[in-house]
C-alpha positions as CSV (number, residue, x, y, z in Angstrom):
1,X,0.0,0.0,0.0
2,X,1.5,3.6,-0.9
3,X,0.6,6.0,1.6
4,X,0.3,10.0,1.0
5,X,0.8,12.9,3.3
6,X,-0.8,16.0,3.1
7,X,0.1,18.9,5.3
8,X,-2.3,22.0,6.2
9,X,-0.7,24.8,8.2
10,X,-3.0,27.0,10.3
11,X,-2.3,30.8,10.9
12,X,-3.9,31.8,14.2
13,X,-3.7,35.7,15.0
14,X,-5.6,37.8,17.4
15,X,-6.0,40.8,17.9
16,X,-4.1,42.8,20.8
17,X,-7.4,43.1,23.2
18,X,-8.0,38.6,22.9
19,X,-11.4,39.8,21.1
20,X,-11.3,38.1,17.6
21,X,-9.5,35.1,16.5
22,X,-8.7,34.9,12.9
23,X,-7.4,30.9,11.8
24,X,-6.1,31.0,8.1
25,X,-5.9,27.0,6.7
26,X,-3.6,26.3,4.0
27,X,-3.5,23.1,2.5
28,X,-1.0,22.1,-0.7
29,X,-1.7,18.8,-1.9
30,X,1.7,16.6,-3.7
31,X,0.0,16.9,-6.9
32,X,-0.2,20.3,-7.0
33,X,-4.0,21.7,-5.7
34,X,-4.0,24.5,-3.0
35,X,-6.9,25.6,-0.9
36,X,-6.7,27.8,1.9
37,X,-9.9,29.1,4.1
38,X,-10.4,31.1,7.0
39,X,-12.6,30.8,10.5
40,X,-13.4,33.3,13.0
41,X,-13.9,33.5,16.8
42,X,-15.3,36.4,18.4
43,X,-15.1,36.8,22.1
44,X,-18.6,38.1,23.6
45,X,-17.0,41.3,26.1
46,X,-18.8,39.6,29.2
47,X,-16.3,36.8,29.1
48,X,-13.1,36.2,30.5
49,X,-10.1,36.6,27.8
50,X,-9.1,32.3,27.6
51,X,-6.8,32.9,24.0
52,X,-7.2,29.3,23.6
53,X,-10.8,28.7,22.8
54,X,-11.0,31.0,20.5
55,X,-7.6,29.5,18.8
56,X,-9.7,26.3,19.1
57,X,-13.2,27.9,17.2
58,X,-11.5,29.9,14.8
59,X,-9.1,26.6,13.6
60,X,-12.1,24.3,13.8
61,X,-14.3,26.8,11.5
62,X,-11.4,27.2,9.2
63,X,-10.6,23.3,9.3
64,X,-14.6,22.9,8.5
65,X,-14.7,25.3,5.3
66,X,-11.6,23.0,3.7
67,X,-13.3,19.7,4.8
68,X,-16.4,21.1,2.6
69,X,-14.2,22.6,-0.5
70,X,-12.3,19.3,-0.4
71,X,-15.8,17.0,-0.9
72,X,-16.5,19.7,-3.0
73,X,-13.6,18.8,-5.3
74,X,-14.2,15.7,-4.6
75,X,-17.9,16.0,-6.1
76,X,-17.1,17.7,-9.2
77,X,-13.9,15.1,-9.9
78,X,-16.9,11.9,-10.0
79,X,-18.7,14.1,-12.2
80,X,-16.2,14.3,-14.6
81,X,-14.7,11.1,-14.7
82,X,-18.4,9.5,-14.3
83,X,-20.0,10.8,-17.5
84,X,-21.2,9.8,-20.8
85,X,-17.2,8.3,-22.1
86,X,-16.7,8.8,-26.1
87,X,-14.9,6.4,-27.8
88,X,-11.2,6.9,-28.2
């Protein structure tokens, strides 16, 4: 069995005041494809400043966007390789 390894790097930044967590996921794939998407965390001003859940909501919503433009790709690759064939 061959195996393949795909690596995503996640950005995390926040702003100087821990209110708003910006998570940037960029994923390059060995043959070439690139996605990247973004996820946000916004901390409501009642609560106490914890940098690590919003690290945690913003990487998870960022994570979730590539999961969906992954099947996405996914999706339109069995539609092309899954329709009407012409002879060769």
């Amino acid at each position: 069995m061959h195996a393949k390894q795909w690596k995503i790097d996640i950005f995390i930044t926040e702003d100087d005041a821990d209110d708003r967590t910006v998570a940037r996921a960029v994923l390059h794939t060995p043959e070439g494809r690139r996605h990247e998407s973004l996820g946000y965390a916004r901390r409501n001003p009642g609560d106490r400043p914890v940098p690590e859940i919003g690290d945690e909501l913003a990487a998870g919503r960022a994570l979730a966007d590539l999961a969906d433009k992954l099947s996405g790709d996914a999706a339109a690759d069995v539609a092309q390789f899954t329709g009407p064939q012409t002879p060769g």
